[in-house]
N, C-alpha and C positions, 0 to 999 in steps of 0.2 A: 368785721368783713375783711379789713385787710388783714388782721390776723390770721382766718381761715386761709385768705390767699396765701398768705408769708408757709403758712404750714404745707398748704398743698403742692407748691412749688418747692421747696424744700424737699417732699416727699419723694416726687416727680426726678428729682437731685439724685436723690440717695438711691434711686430703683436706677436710673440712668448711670451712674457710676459703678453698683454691682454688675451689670450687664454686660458692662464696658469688663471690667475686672473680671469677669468670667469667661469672655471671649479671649482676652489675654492670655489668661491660663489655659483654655482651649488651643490656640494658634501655638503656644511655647512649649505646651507637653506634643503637640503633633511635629512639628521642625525637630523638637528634640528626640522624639523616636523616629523621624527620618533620620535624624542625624547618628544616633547610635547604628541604624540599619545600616547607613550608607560606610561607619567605621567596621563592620563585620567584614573580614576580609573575602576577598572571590576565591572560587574553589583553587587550591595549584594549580600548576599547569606551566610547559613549555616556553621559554620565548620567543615564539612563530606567533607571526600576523594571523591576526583569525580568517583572513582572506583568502587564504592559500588553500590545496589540493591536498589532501592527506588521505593516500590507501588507508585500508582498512587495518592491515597488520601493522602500519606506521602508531595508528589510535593505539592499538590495543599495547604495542610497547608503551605507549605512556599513562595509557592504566594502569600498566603493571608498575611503572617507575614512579607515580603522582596522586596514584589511587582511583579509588572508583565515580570520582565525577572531579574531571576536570577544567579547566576556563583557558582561553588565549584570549587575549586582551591587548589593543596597540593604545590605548588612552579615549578612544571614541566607540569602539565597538566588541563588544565581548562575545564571545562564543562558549558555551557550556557544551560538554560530552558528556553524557551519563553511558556508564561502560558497564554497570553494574546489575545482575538480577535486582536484589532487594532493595537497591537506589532508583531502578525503573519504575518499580509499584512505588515508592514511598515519592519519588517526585513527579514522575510522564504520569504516573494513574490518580494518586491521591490530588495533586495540585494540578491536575489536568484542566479543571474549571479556569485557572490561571495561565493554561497554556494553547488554548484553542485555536491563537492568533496564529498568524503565519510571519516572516519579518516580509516587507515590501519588497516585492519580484518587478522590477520595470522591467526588465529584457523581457522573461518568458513570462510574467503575470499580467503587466499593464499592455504592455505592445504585442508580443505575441496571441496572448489567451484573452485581451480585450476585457482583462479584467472580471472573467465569467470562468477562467479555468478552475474546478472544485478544488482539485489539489493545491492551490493558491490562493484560494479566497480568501480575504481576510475576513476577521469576525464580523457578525453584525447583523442585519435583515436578511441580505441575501445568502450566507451561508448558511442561515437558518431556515431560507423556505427550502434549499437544496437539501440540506441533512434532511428534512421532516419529507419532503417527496419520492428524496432515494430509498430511504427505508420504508416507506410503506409496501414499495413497489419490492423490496429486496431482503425484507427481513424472513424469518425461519418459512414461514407459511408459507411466502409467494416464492421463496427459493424450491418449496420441495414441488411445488407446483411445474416447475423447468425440470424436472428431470425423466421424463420421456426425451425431452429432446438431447440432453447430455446424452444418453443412453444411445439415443440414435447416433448420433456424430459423433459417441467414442467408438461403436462398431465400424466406423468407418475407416477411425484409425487402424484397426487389424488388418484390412482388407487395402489399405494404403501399403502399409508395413509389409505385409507379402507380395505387392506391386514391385513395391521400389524400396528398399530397405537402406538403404546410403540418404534416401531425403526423410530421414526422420525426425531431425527438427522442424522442416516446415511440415512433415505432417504435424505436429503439435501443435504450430502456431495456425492452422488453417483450422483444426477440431477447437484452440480454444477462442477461434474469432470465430469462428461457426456460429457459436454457442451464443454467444454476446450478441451479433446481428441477429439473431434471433428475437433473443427477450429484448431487445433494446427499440431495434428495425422491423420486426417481425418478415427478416429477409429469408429466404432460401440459403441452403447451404452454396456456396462460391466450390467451382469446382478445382480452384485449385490459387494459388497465390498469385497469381497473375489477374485474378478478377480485378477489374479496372477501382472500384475501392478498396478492397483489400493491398492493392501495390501502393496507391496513393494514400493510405493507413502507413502502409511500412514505411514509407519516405518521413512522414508527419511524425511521429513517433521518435523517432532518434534527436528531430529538431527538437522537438517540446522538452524529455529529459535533459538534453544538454542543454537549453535553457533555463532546466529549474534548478542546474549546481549554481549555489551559492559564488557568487565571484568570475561566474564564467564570463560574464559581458562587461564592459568598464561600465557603461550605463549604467549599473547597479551602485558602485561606488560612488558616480560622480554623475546624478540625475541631468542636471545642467545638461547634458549629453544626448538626452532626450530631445533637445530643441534646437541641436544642431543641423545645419539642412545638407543631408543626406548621409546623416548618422543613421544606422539598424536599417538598411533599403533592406538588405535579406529578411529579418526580423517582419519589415512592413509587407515584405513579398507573398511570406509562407504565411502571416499572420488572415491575408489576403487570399490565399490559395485555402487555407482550415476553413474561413467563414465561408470561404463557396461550397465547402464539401461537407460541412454541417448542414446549412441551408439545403444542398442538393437533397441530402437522404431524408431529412423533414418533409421535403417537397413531395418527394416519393408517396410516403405515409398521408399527408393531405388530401393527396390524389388520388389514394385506394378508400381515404374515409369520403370523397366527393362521390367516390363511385359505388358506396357501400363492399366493398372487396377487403378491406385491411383488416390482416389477420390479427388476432391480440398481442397486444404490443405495451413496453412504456413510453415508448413518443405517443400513439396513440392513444393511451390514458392521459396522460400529460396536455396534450391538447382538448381533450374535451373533461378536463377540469383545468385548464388556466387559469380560470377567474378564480374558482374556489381556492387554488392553490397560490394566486397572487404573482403569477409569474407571466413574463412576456415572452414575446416566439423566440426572440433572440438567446432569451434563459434557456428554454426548453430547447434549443438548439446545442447549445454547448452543453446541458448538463447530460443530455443524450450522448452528445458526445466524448464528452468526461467519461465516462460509465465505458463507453466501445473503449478507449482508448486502453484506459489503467485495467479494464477488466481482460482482454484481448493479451496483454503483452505482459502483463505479471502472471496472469494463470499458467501460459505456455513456459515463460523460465520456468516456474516451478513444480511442471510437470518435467520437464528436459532435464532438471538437478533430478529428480528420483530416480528417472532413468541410466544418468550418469555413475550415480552412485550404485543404483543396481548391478550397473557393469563394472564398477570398482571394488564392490565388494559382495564375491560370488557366494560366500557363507551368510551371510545378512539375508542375501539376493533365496538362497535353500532353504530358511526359515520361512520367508513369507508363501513359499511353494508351498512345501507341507503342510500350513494352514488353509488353503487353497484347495488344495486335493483332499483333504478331510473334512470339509463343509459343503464347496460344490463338487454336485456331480459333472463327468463331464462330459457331459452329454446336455447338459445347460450351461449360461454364463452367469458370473455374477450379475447382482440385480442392489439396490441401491436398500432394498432390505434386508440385503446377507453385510449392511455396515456394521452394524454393532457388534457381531460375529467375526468377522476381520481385524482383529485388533494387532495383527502383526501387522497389514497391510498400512492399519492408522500407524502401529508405532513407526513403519520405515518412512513414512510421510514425513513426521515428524521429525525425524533427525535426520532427514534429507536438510529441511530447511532449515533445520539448527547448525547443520555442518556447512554448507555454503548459501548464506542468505540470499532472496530476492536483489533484497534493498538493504545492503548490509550497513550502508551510513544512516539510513534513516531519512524524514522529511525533516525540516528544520517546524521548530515552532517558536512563537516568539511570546513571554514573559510580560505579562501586561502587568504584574505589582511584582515586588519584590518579595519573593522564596528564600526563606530562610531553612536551611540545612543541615544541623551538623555542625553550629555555630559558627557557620558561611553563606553569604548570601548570595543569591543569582539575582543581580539586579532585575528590574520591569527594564524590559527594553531588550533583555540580553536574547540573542538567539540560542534556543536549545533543540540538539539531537538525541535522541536514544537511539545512541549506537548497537542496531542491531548486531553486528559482528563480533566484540565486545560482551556483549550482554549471553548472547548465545556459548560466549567460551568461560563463562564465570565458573571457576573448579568449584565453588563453595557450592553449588548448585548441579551443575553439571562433572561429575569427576570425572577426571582424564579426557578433557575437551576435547580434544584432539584427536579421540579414539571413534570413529565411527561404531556406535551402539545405539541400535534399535529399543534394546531391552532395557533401559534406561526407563524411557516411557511407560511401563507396565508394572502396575504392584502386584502385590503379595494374591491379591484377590484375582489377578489374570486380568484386569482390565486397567483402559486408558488410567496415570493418575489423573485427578483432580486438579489435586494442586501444586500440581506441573504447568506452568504456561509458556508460548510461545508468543514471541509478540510480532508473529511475520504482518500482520496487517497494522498496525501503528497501536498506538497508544490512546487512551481516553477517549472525549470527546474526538477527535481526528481520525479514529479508527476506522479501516476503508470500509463503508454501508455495504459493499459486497463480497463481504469475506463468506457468507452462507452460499450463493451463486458456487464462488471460485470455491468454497474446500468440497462443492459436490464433483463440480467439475474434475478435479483433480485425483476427488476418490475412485469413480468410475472408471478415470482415463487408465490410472494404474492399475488399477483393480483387473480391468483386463486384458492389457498390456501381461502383467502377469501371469495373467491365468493362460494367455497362448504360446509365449515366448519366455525361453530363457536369453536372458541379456549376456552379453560378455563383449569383452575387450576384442580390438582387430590386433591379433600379433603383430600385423605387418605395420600397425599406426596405434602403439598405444595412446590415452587418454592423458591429455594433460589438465590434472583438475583444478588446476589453480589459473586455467587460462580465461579468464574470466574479461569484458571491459567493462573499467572503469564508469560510475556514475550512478544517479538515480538508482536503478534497475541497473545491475549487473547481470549482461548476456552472459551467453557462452559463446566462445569463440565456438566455430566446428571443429566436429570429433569425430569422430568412426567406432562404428560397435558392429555388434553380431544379434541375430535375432534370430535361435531355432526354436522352428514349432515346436512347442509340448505335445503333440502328436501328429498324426499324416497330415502334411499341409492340403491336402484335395479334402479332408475332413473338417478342418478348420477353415476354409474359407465354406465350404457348405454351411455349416454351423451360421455364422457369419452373414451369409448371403439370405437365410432362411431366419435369421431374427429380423428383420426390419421391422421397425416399428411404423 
């Protein structure tokens, strides 16, 4: 008997000591390929603090001088630029699963956006039920579903246009916030930018971008700062002023579903699937208003760049005519089924936003494990950009960057390429949920903006097209152009006046 014992416990011994001696070699092969990872060096790059401001053409000199994905690095926080087409896919697309996070926003994520702004959300539950209910509500089906209404409130812009042709940037931004309260609010068109949300949008809008730059608030650097009393009062003011004006137009939408009135909407889907979708009012507040925000004021830059460019480049601007006049008649407007037929109109789209980006820095994303490279690692933690500016000027992709061409776009076969991409809407998982909304929006708006008017330059005020601000979303400063009918203006606005939808 004690023999069996003396064996069993022995046994007991020898099983407890291999376990042990397994976990070892477990724990010693894991440190040590941390430890080789962490010896792989970081990409090149500059010695600038990663904290700082850096235009766009500042990046791309050091693309060109450090190669196609760069690091700045002070010993605590690293900063990656990927400046490359074929570095975009291979690390923003392929390891995009590793790049979903966002790095921690206190100014404009936690204090501002109260921690529910989409474009800052960090990963997790809540950015989860957001992605899955913006897309249902925004993917190809239910975007082609809004285009009655694009169609009605891009003829509006013709009929603006021949009004008052000097405010043609706010006719842009008032057709692409049109469009958005609509599918969002299920609001009536605003008659003009002074509608008391549409001005308090324009005020919101400037705060929110300039607090998603990277480094713009010391808060961000140095949280502690957060709990100082009467650190970010503005911050707490406008943060205070958003959640009244989310609330307000929810309220709206509640009040027309109490009254059976409320037109189809995504607030009101969103509200009568809350449970199903797991989300609280305050979600469905801000992700509504996510959606007004980024969809409103990226769609109208990136109609205003085509336009720009149509007026900078009158031979580009002659190509898209004569496809135009040889498909429609004109004696009709285009229609959302003469797209595939427009492939001039898609290619100048196209290298509208290749030649001056929306969002030419990009959103940051932040590195949850360590990405290996090119036998370089982007630590987990590090923040990365794909630098759209950069990326869009890559010669190896794009030759003669610098050359405004449409026909770049277009194979052998006459149609859009394939495997040509553009990455105006972000990267991977992070990609904006309404890029199908904005690229009909944007087809339409041009589409017959061209087909009534030829563009050109004011002699008396040429266009400066590098006049761009700084940030997020790079506006346009104001410009002046010229708008002649394509034919008798008393015919074209009849035209115009006799389509409403």
């Amino acid at each position: 008997m004690t023999s069996l014992s003396s064996m069993f416990s022995a046994s007991q011994w020898q099983i407890g000591v291999s376990v042990f001696g397994l976990l070892v070699v477990i724990v010693y092969s894991y440190r040590s390929r941390k430890t080789n990872l962490r010896q792989l060096p970081l990409p090149p790059g500059p010695s600038e603090s990663p904290t700082g401001h850096y235009p766009p053409r500042k990046i791309a000199q050091w693309i060109e001088q450090y190669g196609p994905v760069i690091s700045l690095n002070d010993g605590k926080n690293v900063l990656v630029i990927v400046g490359r087409y074929q570095e975009a896919i291979d690390i923003m697309e392929k390891q995009g699963a590793h790049l979903v996070d966002r790095p921690r926003s206190i100014a404009g994520g936690d204090i501002l956006g109260r921690g529910m702004r989409f474009a800052q959300i960090r990963s997790g539950e809540r950015l989860r039920k957001f992605r899955k209910t913006s897309h249902a509500h925004l993917q190809v089906k239910s975007a082609q579903s809004y285009e009655p209404v694009q169609v009605e409130h891009a003829r509006d812009i013709i009929l603006d246009i021949l009004h008052e042709p000097k405010l043609h940037q706010q006719h842009i931004k008032r057709f692409a916030a049109s469009v958005i309260l609509r599918v969002v609010y299920g609001k009536t068109t605003p008659t003009s930018l002074s509608d008391p949300y549409l001005a308090q949008l324009q005020k919101m809008i400037p705060r929110i971008q300039g607090a998603m730059v990277p480094g713009a608030y010391l808060v961000d650097e140095y949280p502690i700062l957060k709990y100082v009393p009467g650190y970010g009062r503005n911050l707490k003011e406008w943060s205070q002023q958003e959640y009244d004006m989310l609330f307000g137009q929810l309220n709206q939408v509640k009040s027309q579903m109490d009254h059976y009135i409320a037109p189809h909407s995504v607030a009101k889907d969103l509200l009568l699937h809350a449970e199903e979708n797991q989300l609280s009012e305050t979600e469905i507040a801000y992700l509504s208003g996510s959606l007004i925000g980024a969809g409103s004021d990226t769609t109208a830059v990136a109609i205003t760049t085509v336009l720009m460019a149509a007026a900078r480049f009158p031979h580009a601007q002659a190509r898209v005519h004569e496809e135009l006049d040889s498909i429609i008649d004109r004696e009709t407007i285009p229609v959302f089924e003469d797209w595939s037929r427009l492939v001039q109109v898609q290619a100048f789209i196209l290298e509208a936003l290749r030649w001056r980006p929306v969002n030419p820095i990009g959103l940051p994303h932040r590195a949850t494990k360590d990405i290996i490279w090119n036998g370089m690692c982007i630590p987990a933690g590090a923040t990365v950009f794909g630098n759209h500016w950069s990326i869009a000027r890559d010669p190896s992709v794009y030759h003669d960057p610098e050359v405004f061409n449409p026909q770049r776009w277009i194979g052998a076969d006459g149609e859009i390429k394939e495997n040509l991409k553009l990455f105006t809407f972000g990267f991977g998982r992070r990609a904006c949920p309404g890029l199908h909304v904005a690229n009909r929006s944007m087809f339409i708006a041009v589409a017959l903006i061209l087909w009534s008017f030829t563009l050109a330059e004011d002699s008396s005020d040429p266009i400066d097209d590098t006049a761009f601000t700084p940030g997020i979303v790079s506006h346009q400063k104001p410009f002046s152009m010229t708008f002649k009918p394509r034919m008798d203006e008393a015919s074209l606005r009849n035209i115009f006046c006799s389509t409403a939808v």
